[in-house]
Structure formats: structure tokens, C-alpha cells
C-alpha positions in Angstrom: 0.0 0.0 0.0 1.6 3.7 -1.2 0.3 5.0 2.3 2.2 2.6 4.5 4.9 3.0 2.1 5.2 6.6 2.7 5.7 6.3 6.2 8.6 3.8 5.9 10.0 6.1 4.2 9.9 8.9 7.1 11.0 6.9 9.8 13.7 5.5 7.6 15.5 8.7 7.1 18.1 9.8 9.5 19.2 13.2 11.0 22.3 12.6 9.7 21.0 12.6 6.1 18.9 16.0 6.7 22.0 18.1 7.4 23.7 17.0 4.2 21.1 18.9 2.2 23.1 21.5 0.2 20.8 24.1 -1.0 20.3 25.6 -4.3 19.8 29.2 -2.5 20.2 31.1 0.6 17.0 29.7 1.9 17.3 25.9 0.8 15.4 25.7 -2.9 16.2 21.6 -3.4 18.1 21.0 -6.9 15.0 19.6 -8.1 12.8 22.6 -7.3 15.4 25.0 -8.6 15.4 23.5 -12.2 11.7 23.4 -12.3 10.8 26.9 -10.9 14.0 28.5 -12.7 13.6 27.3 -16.3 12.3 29.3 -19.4 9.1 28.8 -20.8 10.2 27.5 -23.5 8.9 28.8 -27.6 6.5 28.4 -29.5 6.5 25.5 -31.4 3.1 23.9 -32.7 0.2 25.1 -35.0 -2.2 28.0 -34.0 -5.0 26.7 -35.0 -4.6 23.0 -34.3 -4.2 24.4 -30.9 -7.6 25.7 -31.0 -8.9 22.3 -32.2 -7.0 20.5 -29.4 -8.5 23.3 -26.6 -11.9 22.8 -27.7 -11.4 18.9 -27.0 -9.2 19.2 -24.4 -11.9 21.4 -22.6 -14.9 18.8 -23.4 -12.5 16.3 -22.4 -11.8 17.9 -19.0 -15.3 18.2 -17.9 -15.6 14.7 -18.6 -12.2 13.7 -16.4 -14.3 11.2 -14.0 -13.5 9.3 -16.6 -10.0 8.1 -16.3 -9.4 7.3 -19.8 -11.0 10.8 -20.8 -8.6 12.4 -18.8 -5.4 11.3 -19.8 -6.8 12.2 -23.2 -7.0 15.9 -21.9 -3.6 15.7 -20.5 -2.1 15.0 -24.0 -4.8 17.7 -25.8 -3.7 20.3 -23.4 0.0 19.1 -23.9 -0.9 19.9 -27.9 -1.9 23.6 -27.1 1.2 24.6 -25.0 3.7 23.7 -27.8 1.3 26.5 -29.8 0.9 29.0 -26.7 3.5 28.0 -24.5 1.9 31.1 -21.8 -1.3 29.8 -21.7 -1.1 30.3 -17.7 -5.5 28.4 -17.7 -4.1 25.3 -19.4 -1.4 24.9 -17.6 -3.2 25.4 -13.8 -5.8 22.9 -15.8 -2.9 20.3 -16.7 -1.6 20.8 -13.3 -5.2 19.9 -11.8 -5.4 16.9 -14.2 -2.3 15.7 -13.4 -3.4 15.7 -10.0 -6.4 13.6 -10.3 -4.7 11.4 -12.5 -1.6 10.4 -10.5 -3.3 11.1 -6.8 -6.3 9.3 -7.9 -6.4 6.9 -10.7 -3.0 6.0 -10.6 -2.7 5.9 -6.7 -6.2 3.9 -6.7 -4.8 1.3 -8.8 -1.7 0.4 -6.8 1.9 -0.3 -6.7 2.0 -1.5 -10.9 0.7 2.6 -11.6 3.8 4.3 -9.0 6.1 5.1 -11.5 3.3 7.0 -13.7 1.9 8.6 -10.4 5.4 9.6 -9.2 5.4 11.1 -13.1 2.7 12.7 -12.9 3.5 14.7 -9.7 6.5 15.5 -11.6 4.7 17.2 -14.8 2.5 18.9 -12.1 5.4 20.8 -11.1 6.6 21.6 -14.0 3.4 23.2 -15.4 3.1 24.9 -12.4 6.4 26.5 -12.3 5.3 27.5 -15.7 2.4 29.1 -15.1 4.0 31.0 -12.2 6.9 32.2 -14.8 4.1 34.1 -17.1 2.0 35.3 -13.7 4.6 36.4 -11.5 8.1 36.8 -13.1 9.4 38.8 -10.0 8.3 36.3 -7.7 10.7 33.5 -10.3 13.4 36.2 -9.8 12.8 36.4 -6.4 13.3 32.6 -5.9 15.6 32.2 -8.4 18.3 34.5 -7.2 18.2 33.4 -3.7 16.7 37.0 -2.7 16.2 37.2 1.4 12.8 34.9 2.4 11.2 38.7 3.1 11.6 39.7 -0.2 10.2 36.6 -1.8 7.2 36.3 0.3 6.4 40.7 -0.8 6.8 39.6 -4.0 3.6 37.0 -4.1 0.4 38.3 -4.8 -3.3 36.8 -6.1 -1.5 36.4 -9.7 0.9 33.7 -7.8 -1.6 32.0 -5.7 -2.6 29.1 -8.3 0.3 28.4 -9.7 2.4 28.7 -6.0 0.0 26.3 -4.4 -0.2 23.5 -7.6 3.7 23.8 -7.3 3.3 23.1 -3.7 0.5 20.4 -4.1 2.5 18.0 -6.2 5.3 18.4 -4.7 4.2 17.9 -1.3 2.2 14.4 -2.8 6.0 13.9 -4.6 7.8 13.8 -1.5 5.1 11.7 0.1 5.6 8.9 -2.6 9.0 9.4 -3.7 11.4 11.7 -1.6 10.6 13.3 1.4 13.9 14.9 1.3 12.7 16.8 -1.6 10.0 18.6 0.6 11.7 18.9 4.1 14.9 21.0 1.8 12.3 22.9 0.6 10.2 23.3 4.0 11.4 27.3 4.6 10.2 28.5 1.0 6.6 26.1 1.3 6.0 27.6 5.2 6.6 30.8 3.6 4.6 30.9 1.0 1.4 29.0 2.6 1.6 31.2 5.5 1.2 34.4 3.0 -1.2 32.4 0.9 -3.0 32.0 4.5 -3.4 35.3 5.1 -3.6 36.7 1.5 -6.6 34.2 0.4 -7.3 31.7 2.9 -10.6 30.4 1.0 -8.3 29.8 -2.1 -9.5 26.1 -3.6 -12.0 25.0 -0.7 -9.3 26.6 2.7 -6.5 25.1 0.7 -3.7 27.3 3.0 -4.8 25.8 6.0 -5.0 22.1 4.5 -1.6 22.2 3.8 -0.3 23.5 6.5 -2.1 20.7 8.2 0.0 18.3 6.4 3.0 19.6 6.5 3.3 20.2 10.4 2.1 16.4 10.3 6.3 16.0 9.0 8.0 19.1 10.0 9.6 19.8 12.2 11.1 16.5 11.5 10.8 13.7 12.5 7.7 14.1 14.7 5.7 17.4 13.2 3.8 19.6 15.1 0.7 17.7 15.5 -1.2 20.0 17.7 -0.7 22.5 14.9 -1.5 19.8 12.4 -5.0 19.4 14.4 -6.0 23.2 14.2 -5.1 23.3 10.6 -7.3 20.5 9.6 -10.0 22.0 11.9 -9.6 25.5 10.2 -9.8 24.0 6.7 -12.5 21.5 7.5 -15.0 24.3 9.2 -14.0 26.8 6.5 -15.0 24.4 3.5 -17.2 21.2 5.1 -18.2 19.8 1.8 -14.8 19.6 0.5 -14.1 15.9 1.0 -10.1 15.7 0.6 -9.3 17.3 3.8 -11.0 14.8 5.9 -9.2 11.9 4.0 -6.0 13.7 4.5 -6.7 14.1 7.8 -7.5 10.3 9.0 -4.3 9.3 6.6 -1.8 11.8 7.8 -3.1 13.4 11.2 -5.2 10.0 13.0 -2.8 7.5 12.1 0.4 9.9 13.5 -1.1 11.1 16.7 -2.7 8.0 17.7 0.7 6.8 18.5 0.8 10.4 21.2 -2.9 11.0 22.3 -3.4 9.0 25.7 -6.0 6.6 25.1 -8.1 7.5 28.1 -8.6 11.4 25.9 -11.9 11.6 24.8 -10.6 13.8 21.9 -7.7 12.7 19.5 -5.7 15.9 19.9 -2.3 16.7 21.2 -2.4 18.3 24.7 -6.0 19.5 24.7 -6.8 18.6 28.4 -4.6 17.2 31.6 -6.3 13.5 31.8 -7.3 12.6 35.2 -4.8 9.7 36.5 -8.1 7.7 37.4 -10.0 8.6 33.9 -11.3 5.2 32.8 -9.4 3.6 29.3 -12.4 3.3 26.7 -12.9 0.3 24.6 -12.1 2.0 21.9 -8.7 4.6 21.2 -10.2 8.1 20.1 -7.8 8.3 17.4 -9.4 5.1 15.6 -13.2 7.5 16.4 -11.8 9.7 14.6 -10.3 7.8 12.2 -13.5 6.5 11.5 -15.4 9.3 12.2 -13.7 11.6 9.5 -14.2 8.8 6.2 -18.1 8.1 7.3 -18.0 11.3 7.0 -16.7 11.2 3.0 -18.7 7.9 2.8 -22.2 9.9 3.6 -21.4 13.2 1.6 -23.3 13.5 -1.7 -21.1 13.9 -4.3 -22.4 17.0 -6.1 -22.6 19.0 -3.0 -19.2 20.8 -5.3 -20.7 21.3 -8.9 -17.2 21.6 -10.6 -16.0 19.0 -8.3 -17.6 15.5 -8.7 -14.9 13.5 -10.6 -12.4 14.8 -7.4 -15.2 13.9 -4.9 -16.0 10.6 -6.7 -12.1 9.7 -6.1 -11.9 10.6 -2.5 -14.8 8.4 -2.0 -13.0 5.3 -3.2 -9.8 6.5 -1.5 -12.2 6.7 1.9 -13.2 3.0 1.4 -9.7 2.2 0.9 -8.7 3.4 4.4 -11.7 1.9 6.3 -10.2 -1.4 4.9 -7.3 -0.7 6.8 -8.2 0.4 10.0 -7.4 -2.6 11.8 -4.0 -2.2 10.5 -3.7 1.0 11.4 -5.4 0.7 15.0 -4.7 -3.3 16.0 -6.4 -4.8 19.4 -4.6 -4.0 22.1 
């Protein structure tokens, strides 16, 4: 299973392999990030008006992405249309959501034979988002590029950065999480930076996005053991701020349940970190709060209609599945004592 895979992977790193990190810049852009966010957008190469034709399926085959065959088609129409208009900063925020769906869905759905495409995908996401975010916000590229003080980067983002920033984020947050963490904890000051200003700049962005992945990242950082209290409030903020947006209680269960259950006393009657002193004669219940939660939070997903987001039903339709998935493996993840 990718989840249990991922954390192997964080408790397999080491301290020791943390502080040989050599960043790109003075505030720790990974190699990887720096040739992504740092490259040109590269020429025109295709035809103008077979672009057209490929936008006007791509589009048709976009709104019909709950198909996964459909989308992969739109992938490669929208692919068409950049070599024509390489700037096209709506098809490339479109490919980066595509991508998404495709690797974090259907490919991570399918299981361990579809990693390598998913672990692609993620990688494309970038790299259109980066792009998009070189037509939208060049001094912000600058910015990053040149290794400019963190307090000069974060002035330079504004609403024209906010998609692209966050898709750049997005993917390679679920990168990290399938491939390399190392690739997101060298990158940790410039993704705390710029979700902290997309926090306060638009916190509503794409259903309380900011808060969601802040959640998640203090679920890893600081490293190894995160900030999980933080974590909690995050997912709390992002959950009462959007309620029908059904990703941020599967992220949640996955990455916030499964850690702290491991740190909340069992006796809590909440599963959060340091929320109340427990009484040294406060009864053990039959069941750990944590696996409540757990349970709690993809009920939750299972009973949610899926339209209750218009332009979201192929994404909700996912996280259903991926809900059902983790109920299979609650046991596993919350064994008898």
C-alpha cells in the first residue's frame, strides 16, 4: 500500500542525512525545485490553430475527467496547445489539476504497478506549475531564483501567484510523500513561507486550501515528529472553513489520525495533542479516540453527496474510493490492544 509506504520512508530517514542537504539558495530551494521553478518557458513550437482544435477537445475532455481514460486524453490535448501557446497560464493550472487527479487518484487507486506513472505525474504537475508562475509572476521566479532574502520573496507573491504557487506546492508535497521526502523537508522554509502568506492573502483559495496544507506539513515538519497540535488546528480550520470539501477529511484520517494515535493517551476523549490534563483515574475506553476519529472523519466522506461541489464531482467521486480504501485498513492502522 503507497500510504504505508510513505511512512517507511519517514522513519527511515536519519538526522544525519537531513544536514547534508546542500541548497540551491540562501534559503534551501532543493536541486530539483530550482530547475523546475528556474527554467524558461520554452517557444512556440506547434500550430495556432490545431491548438484551437485541441482546446476545444481538451476542454470537453476535461469536464468529462471522472473518466480516467478521458482524462489522460485531456492531458495530451492540453500538452498539444502549449507547444502552440506556451503562456497559456488556464491550461497549464488545468494540466496541473489533471495531473493531480490522474496520479493522486487513478493511478494511486490502482496500486503499486501505476507508481512510476503517479510519481510522473507529480513531476509534470510541477513543472506546469512553475510555468504558469513564470508568465504570472516573473518577480516572484526572480525572487526565488536569485536566492533573494525569504522577506523579499514572500512581498513579491500576490493573487496572480496564488494558483500556480499552491499546484507547485501540491505536487510536490504528494512527490515527497511517494518518492522523496527529502525533496520537501529542503524545501520546508520556502513552502512555510509561502502557505503562511497564501493564508493570510486568500485563505478560502480552492476550498481553505492554506490551511489544508499547512495541516499536512506540520504532520512531517519539524522532522521527524511534526507539530501535531498545529497539524490538528489546521485541519479544523480547513475543515470548518469548506465542510463539503471531502479531501481534507481523507488527509486528515491518513496523515493526522494515524500519526497522533501513536501520542494522544487513550483515556482522551478527543484525538488531539495536549487538549486537556487526563485525570490519573479517567477510565481507558474500549475503543482509542484516534481510531473514532479515524472513522469518524471517512463516514464522514462515505455519507457526503457527491455534487454537493458542482465543478467537483470527478475529485469527490475519487476521495470516496480512497475513503473506502482506508476503512479497509483500520485494523492495521489501530490493531487490538
Amino acid at each position: 500500500m503507497l500510504q504505508s509506504k510513505s511512512i517507511a520512508i519517514v522513519h527511515s530517514l536519519s538526522v544525519a542525512a537531513l544536514l547534508t542537504l546542500a541548497p540551491a539558495t540562501a534559503f534551501g530551494l532543493s536541486k530539483m525545485a530550482s530547475n523546475l521553478l528556474c527554467a524558461d518557458v520554452p517557444a512556440p513550437t506547434g500550430d495556432a490553430e490545431s491548438a484551437k482544435r485541441d482546446l476545444a477537445e481538451a476542454d470537453a475532455t476535461f469536464a468529462a475527467r471522472g473518466d480516467a481514460a478521458k482524462a489522460l486524453i485531456g492531458i495530451e490535448s492540453y500538452e498539444k496547445v502549449l507547444a502552440a501557446d506556451p503562456n497559456n497560464t488556464v491550461v497549464r493550472i488545468k494540466l496541473a489539476r489533471l495531473y493531480y487527479l490522474v496520479a493522486d487518484g487513478y493511478h494511486r487507486l490502482a496500486g503499486e504497478s501505476k507508481e512510476p506513472a503517479m510519481i510522473a505525474g507529480f513531476e509534470r504537475g510541477m513543472a506546469h506549475a512553475a510555468a504558469a508562475l513564470a508568465v504570472t509572476s516573473p518577480v516572484l521566479k526572480r525572487k526565488i531564483c536569485t536566492g533573494a532574502p525569504m522577506a523579499e520573496v514572500v512581498a513579491a507573491l500576490d493573487d496572480r501567484a496564488v494558483e500556480p504557487i499552491y499546484w507547485f506546492c501540491t505536487h510536490m508535497g504528494k512527490y515527497g510523500l511517494s518518492k522523496d521526502l527529502l525533496e520537501v523537508l529542503s524545501n520546508k522554509d520556502l513552502i512555510f513561507a509561502v502557505m503562511s502568506k497564501l493564508l493570510a492573502l486568500k485563505p478560502d483559495y480552492f476550498h481553505f486550501a492554506p490551511d489544508r496544507y499547512l495541516a499536512g506539513y506540520y504532520t512531517k515538519v519539524p522532522f521527524p515528529e511534526g507539530d501535531l497540535a498545529r497539524s490538528f488546528s489546521h485541519f479544523s480550520a480547513s475543515i470548518k472553513g469548506a465542510p463539503t470539501y471531502l479531501p481534507t477529511y481523507n488527509l486528515m484520517a491518513e496523515m493526522y489520525v494515524v500519526r497522533a494515535a501513536n501520542k494522544v493517551d487513550v483515556r482522551s476523549k478527543m484525538c488531539a495533542i495536549g487538549t486537556k490534563k487526563i485525570a490519573d483515574d479517567a477510565p481507558t475506553p474500549a475503543v482509542h479516540p484516534c481510531r473514532t476519529l479515524f472513522e469518524s472523519l471517512l463516514a464522514t466522506v462515505r455519507a457526503a453527496k457527491g455534487d454537493a461541489i458542482a465543478d467537483m464531482v470527478p475529485e469527490m467521486a475519487v476521495e470516496k474510493r480512497k475513503a473506502e480504501a482506508l476503512l479497509k485498513d483500520v485494523d492495521t492502522f489501530f490493531p487490538a490492544p
